[in-house]
N, C-alpha and C positions, 0 to 999 in steps of 0.2 A: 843177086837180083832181088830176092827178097828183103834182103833188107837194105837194099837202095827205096824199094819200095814205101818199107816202115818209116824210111828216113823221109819220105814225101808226105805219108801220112802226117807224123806227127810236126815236120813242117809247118802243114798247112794249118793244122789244129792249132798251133802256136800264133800264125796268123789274124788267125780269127778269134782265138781268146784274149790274143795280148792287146789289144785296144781297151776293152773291159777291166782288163788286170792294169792298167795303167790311170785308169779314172782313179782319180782318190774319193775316198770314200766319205763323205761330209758325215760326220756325227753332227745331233742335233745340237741344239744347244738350248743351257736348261731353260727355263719359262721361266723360273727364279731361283737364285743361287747370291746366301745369303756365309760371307765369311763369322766365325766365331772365335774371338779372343783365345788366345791357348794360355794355357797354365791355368784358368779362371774357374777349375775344377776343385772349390771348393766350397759352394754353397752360398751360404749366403759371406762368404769371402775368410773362415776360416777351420770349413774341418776341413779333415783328414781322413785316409783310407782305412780299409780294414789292413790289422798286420798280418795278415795269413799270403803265405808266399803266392799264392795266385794271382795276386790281389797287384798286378804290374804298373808301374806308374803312369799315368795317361788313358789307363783303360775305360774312364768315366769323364773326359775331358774331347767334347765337340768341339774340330774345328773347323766344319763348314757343311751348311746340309745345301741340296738342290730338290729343287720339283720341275719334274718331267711331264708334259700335259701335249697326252696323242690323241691321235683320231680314237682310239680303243681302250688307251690303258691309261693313269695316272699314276707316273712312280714315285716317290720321293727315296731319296738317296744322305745317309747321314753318314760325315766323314769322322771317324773318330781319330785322335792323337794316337793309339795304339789298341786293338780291340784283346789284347791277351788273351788269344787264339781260343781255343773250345779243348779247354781240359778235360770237359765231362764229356765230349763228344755227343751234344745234342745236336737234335735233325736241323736245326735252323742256320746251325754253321756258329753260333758262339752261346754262352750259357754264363756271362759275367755281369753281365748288363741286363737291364730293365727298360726301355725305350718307349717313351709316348710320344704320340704328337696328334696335338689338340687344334681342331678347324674351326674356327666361324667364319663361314659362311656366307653367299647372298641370298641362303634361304628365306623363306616368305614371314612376315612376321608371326604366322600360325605354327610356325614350326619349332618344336620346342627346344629350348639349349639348356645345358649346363653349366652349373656355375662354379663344381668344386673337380679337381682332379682326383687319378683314384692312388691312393694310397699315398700320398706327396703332402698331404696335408698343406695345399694352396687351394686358393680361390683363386676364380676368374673374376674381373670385373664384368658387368654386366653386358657390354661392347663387345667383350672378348670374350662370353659362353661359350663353349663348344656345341656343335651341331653332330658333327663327327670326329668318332678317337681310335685313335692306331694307337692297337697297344703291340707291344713285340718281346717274343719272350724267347726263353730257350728251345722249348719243346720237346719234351720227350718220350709222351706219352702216344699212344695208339689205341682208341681213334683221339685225334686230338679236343683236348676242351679248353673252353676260351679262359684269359686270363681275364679275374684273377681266381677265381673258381677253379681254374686248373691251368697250366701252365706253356700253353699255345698262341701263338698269336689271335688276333681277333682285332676287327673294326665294330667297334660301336657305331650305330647311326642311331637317325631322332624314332620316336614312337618306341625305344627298347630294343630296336632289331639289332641283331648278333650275325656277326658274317664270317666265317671262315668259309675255307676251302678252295677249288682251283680257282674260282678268281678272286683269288687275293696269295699271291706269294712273296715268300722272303726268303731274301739272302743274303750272303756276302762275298764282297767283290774289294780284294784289297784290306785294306782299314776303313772300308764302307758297308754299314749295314742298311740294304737296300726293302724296299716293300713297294711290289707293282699290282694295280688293285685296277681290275674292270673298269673303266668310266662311268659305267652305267648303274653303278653300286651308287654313288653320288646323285640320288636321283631327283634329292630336292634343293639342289645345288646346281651352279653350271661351272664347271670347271673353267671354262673361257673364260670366265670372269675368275681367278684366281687370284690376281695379282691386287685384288679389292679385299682380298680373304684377310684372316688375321689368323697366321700359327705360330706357336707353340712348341717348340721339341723340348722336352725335359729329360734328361736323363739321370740313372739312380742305378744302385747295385739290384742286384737279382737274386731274392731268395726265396726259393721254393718252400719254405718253412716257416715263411713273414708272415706277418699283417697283408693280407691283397699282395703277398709274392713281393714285396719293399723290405729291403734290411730298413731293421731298428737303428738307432742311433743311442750315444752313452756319452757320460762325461767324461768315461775312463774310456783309452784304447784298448784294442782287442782283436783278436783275429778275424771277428766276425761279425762286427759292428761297425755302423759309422758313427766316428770317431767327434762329435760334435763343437770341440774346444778345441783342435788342436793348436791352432797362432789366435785363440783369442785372450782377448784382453780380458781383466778381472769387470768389467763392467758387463762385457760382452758372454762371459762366463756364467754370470749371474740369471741375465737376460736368456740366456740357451736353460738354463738348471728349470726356470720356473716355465719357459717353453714345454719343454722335455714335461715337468710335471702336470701343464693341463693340454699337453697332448696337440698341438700347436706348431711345432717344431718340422721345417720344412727338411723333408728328407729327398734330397735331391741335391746332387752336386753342380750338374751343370745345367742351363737352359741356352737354347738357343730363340732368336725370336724373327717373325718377318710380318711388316704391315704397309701400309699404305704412310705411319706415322712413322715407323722403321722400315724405310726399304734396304737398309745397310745393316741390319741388325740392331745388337746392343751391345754397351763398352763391358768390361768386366766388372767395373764402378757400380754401372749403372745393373746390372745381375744382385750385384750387393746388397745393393737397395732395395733393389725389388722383395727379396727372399729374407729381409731382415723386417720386411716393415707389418712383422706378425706385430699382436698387440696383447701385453701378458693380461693388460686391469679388463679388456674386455672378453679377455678369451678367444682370440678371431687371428687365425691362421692369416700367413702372409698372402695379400693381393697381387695377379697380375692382369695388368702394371697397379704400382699401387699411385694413392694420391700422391700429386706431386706435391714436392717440397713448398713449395709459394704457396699450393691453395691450401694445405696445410697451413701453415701460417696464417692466411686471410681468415681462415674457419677459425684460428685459436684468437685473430682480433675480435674478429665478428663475437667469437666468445665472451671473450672480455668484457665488449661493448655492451651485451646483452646482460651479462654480471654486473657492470655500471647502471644500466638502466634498472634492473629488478633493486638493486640497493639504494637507487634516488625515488622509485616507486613505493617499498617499500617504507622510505624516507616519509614521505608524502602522504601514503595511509597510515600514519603513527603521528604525524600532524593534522591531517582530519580526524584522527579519531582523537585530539587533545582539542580539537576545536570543535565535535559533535559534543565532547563531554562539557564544555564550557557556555557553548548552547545550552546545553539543558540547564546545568547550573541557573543559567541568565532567565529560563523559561521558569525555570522552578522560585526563582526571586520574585518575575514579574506574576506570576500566580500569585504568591505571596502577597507581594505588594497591591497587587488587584482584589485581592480577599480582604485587605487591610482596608482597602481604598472603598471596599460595598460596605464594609462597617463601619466605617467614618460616616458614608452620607447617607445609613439607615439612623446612625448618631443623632446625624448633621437633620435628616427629617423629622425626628425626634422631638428633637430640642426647639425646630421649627416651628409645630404642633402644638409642643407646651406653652412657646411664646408667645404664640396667639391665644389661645387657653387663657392665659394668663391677662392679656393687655383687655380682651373682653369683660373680665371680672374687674379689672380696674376701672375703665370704663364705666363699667353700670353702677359701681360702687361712686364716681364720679358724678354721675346722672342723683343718683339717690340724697348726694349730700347736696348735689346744688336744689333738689326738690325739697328736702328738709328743712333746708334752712329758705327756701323763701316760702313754706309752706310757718316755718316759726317766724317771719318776717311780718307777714302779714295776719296772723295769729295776737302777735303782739302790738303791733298798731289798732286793733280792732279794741282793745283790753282797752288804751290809751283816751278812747271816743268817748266810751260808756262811764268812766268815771265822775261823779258828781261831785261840783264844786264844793268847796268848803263856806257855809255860811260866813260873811259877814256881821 
């Protein structure tokens, strides 16, 4: 009887649960989920891993992250080719990798961003500053501190502020490293609008012993370096050696990307380019994104153009200054000939002065002889009267 009884109990319990147990359960689905190239875990398209046996193939090769946007929490979720489990047994669930991912935002234009990532040696474009940065690390320290000061996860936000602890966790689920973060951390952002945002996922090996926690890079392989030349070319060799030497050289193997200009992400190509278009004559770490190819171009016409105009410029003040010089010349003649020309006609006065001088004394000397001589005219006629005749 009793356990006819149990046998109604639990019946009835069946009843009334298995309608519930028969709903299927709707997972969300993401807010954005962006696929990534596989194998394109090489940087800017040719290093290679560290040789150290940890070091598993795929372990630094993204392919496909998602963002989660709830009423409470913002997760993003990045899928890796292979995460090469947690050798060292850090709290975070792996310890091979170094994982950022960089926001801009529809923060207000008071709010300040940046423009360099940390320890990757890239730039943002201006468009593409970050507002806010998840970094993700091993962790294995207690109490934790943030990366790259120590070796914990941490969100950066704008004004300097530092965010760990419960809300902000990480984990791993699969060959996903996952990070679910308060909504309300994002305060000068609105996550609703996400799909306006512009991120960033970059991934890099993780060494607690680096530069800002990033392995180094070499021209030579190693067990514990990236490996910077492995399939390049002697041009591309060259280009990495003088990278490497003014410190330039983007240490990051994979990026993943997602914008409003990439809603599908970016090709492996197009990763290439990105992470190559460092610049050894100026010094200046690679852009993302960097200029494109055509306005490149346009900018090295526009160049050109402006090199033709300064040497027809140029051209032109080396002609006025052979024609200011020939003015003067010409100005120095007619002084010349002007000084020439006031002593001619102080000459020319001169000799005007004397001639009258002269024609005046002629003159009177003229007067005098016609007076003489009709003064002997009549002198001698008078002699002519007085004479007495001769007797006959």
């Amino acid at each position: 009887m009793k356990n006819t009884n149990k046998i109604r109990v639990l019946t009835l319990l069946l009843v009334l649960i298995l309608p519930f147990l028969l709903v299927p359960v709707r997972a969300q689905n993401p807010t954005i989920q962006v696929s990534d190239p596989t194998g394109d875990d090489k940087g800017p398209g040719f290093y290679g891993y560290p040789t150290a046996d940890v070091f598993k193939p795929g372990i630094f090769d993204i392919v496909k992250f998602e963002v989660y946007v709830e009423n409470k929490t913002v997760t993003f979720k990045v899928y890796l080719k292979d995460t090469g489990g947690n050798p060292w047994s850090a709290k975070n669930g792996f310890c091979l990798q170094n994982l950022q991912i960089y926001l801009h935002t529809d923060a207000p234009p008071n709010v300040p961003a940046r423009s360099s990532a940390i320890g990757l040696n890239l730039n943002f474009d201006p468009s593409w500053a970050w507002h806010y940065a998840i970094i993700l690390g091993p962790c294995w320290e207690t109490p934790p501190q943030p990366i790259p000061k120590g070796q914990c996860a941490v969100l950066y936000r704008p004004f300097d502020e530092v965010v760990q602890g419960d809300n902000f966790k990480v984990s791993v689920q699969g060959n996903a490293i996952v990070a679910t973060l308060d909504r309300s951390l994002f305060d000068q952002a609105d996550p609703a609008n996400i799909k306006n945002w512009r991120i960033v996922v970059a991934l890099t090996s993780y060494d607690g012993f680096g530069s800002l926690k990033v392995r180094g890079t070499s021209l030579d392989k190693g067990d514990w370096v990236i490996w910077a030349v492995a399939t390049a070319t002697n041009e591309q060799k060259l280009a990495m050696a003088n990278a490497i030497k003014f410190g330039i050289e983007p240490r990051v193997y994979d990026i993943a990307v997602y914008s409003p200009e990439y809603p599908n992400g970016i090709t492996d190509q197009e990763q290439y380019q990105w992470l190559s278009s460092f610049d050894v004559n100026t010094k200046t770490p690679a852009t993302i994104p960097p200029i494109l190819p055509q306005l490149k171009a346009q900018l090295a016409s526009v160049a050109q153009e402006r090199d033709n105009l300064k040497t027809q410029v140029n051209s032109l003040q080396s002609q006025i200054s052979q024609l200011q010089s020939q003015v003067n010349t010409l100005q120095s003649q007619v002084k010349s000939l002007q000084d020439e020309n006031s002593k001619l006609k102080s000459d020319l006065d001169a000799l005007k002065a004397s001639t009258m001088n002269t024609g005046t004394a002629v003159g009177l000397a003229i007067v005098l002889l016609i007076v003489g001589l009709a003064v002997g005219y009549f002198l001698g006629k008078g002699k002519k009267k007085e004479t007495p005749k001769a007797p006959q």
